[in-house]
C-alpha positions in Angstrom: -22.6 -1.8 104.1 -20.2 -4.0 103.3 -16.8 -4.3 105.8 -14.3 -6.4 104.3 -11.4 -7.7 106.8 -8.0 -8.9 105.2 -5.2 -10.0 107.3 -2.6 -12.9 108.1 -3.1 -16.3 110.3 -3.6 -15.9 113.7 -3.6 -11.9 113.6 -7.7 -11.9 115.0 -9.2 -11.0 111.9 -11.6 -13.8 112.4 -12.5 -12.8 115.6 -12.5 -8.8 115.4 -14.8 -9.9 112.2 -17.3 -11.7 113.8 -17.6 -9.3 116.8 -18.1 -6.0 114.0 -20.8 -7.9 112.5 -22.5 -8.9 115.3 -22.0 -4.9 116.3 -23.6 -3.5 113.2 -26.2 -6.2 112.7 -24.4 -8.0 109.4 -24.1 -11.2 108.1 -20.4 -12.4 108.4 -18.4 -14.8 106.2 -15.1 -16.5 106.8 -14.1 -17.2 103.2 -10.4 -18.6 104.5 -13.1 -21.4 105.9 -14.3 -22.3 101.8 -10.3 -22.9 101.3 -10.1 -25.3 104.4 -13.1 -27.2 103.6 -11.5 -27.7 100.4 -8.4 -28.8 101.4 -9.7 -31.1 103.8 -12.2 -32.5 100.7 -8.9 -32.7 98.7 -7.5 -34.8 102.0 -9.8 -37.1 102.3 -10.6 -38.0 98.7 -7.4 -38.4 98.2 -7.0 -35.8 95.1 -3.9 -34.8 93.6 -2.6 -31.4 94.2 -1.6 -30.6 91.3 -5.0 -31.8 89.7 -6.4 -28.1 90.0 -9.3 -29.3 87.8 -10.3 -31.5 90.4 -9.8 -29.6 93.1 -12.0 -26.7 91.4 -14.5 -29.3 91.2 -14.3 -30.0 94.8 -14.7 -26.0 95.9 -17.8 -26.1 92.9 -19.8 -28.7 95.2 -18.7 -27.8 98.8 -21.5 -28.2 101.4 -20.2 -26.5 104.2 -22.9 -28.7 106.9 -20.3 -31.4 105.6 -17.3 -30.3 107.9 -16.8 -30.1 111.3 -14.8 -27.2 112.7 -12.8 -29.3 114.6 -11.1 -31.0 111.6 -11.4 -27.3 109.6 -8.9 -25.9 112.5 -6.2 -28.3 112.0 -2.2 -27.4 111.2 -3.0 -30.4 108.2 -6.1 -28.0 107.0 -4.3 -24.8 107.1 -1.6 -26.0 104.8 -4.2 -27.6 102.6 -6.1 -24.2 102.3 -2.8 -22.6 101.5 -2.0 -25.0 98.7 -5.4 -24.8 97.0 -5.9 -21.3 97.5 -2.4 -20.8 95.6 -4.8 -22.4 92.2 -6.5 -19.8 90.3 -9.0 -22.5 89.2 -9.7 -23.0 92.8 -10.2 -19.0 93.8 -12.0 -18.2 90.4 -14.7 -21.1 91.7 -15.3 -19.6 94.9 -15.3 -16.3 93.6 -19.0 -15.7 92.9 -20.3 -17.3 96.1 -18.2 -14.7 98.3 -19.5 -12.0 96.1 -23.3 -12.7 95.9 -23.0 -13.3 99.9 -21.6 -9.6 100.3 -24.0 -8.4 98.4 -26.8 -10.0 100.1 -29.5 -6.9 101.6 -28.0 -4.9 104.6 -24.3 -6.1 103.4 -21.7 -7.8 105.1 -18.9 -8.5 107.2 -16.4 -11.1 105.2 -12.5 -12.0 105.8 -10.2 -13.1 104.4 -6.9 -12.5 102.6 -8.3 -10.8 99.0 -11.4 -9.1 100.5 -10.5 -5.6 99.9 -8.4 -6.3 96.9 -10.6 -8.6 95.0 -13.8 -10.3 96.3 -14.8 -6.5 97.5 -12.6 -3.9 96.0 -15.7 -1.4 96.4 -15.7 -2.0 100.2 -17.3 0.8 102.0 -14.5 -0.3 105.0 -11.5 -2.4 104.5 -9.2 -3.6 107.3 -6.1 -5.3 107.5 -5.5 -6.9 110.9 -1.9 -8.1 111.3 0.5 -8.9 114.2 3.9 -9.6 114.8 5.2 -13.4 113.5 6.3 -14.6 116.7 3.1 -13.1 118.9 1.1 -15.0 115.7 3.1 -18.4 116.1 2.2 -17.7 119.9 -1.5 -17.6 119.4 -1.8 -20.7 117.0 0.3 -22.6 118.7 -1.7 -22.7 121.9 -4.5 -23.1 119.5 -3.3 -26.5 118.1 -2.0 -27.9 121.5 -5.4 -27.3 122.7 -6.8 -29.4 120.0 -3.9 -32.1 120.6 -1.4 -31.2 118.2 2.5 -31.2 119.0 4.5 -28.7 117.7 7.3 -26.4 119.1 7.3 -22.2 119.1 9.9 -22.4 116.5 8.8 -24.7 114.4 4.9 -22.9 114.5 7.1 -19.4 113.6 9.0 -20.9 110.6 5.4 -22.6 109.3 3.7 -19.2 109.7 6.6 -17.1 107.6 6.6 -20.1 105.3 2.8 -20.1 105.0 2.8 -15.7 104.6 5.3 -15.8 101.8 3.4 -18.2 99.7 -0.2 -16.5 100.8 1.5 -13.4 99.7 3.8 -14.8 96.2 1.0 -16.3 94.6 0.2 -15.0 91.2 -3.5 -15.2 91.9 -4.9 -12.9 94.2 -2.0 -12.5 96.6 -2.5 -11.7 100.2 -2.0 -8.3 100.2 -3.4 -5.0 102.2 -5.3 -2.6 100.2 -4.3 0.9 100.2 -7.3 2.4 101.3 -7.5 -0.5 104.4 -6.9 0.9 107.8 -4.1 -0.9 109.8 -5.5 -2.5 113.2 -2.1 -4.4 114.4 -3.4 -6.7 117.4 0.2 -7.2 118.5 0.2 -5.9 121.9 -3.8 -5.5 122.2 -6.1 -7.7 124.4 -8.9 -9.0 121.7 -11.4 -6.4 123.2 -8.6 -3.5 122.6 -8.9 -4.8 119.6 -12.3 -4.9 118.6 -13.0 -1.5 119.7 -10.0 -0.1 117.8 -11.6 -2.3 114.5 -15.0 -0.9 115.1 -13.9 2.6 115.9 -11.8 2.6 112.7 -15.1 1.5 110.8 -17.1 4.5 112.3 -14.7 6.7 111.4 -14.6 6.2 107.8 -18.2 5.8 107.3 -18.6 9.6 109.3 -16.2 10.6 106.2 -18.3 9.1 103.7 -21.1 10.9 105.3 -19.1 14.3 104.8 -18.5 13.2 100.9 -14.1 12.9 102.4 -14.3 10.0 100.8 
């Protein structure tokens, strides 16, 4: 089975898709992760932006055991991720891995922001977890001020519709929601609300595949 979980920053996609796959006894991948660790790669080597080449190269050879979360949950690695995941070099060399790990025996649980639209269009499930901007801007703020970072409400609101409208105008594999994915909006839902909404939204459409609704 494979659940594939699309959504925008700081909407609890990563969360609602690591608590479904612990659930249902699947492997779970955080492919928005692959873009950060690139980024930060891109950062600390020092490589061009523009160089999409390079940066390809960079997403080739990643070894995740090279990164610490800490420095992969950064405002500075976030942009990063945005910008390289914007390349079609970049997304075309990360495509394979994110499909050979869904496919893996059993299946999988991966999120993202192409999941249901690209990586996994065959999804048995697709989500799209979203929430509104400023409850968003909310959430990662207090995320980044608990890691240090200074940054005001209004400034974290104007980087998160700054950072949607790219994630969703790039030309490659725009961040989209699929029109088969079922809508989980967090906005006014404690994280467990949530979860249980996600995973009764993914037992519902596998008891209509079992009827053959699907």
């Amino acid at each position: 089975m494979i659940i594939a979980i699309d959504g925008t920053l700081a909407s609890g996609k990563g969360t609602i898709a690591r608590r479904l796959a612990g659930w249902f006894g699947l492997a779970h991948m955080d492919t928005g992760r692959l873009y950060r660790a690139t980024g930060v790669a891109a950062l600390k080597n020092g490589t061009d932006f523009a160089d999409s080449g390079a940066l390809a190269a960079l997403a080739r050879s990643l070894d995740l055991s090279d990164f610490d979360e800490t420095e992969l949950r950064t405002g500075e690695a976030g942009q990063a991720a945005s910008r390289v995941a914007a390349l079609p070099e970049v997304r075309a060399a990360l495509l394979e891995l994110q499909r050979a790990f869904a496919r893996q025996p059993g299946g999988a649980v991966l999120d993202g922001r192409d999941i249901g639209t690209v990586i996994c269009p065959d999804a048995d499930v697709k989500l799209w977890v979203d929430a509104r901007t400023e409850i968003r801007a909310a959430r990662r703020l207090k995320e980044l001020q608990a890691a240090g970072e200074t940054l005001s409400l209004e400034e974290m609101i104007a980087d998160l519709k700054a950072r949607d409208a790219r994630d969703s105008a790039r030309a490659d594999a725009p961040m989209k929601r699929a029109p088969d994915a079922v809508l989980i909006d967090t906005s006014d839902l404690t994280i467990d609300d949530a979860v249980d909404m996600a995973r009764r939204a993914v037992e519902g459409r596998l008891a209509q595949q079992d009827r053959g609704c699907l």
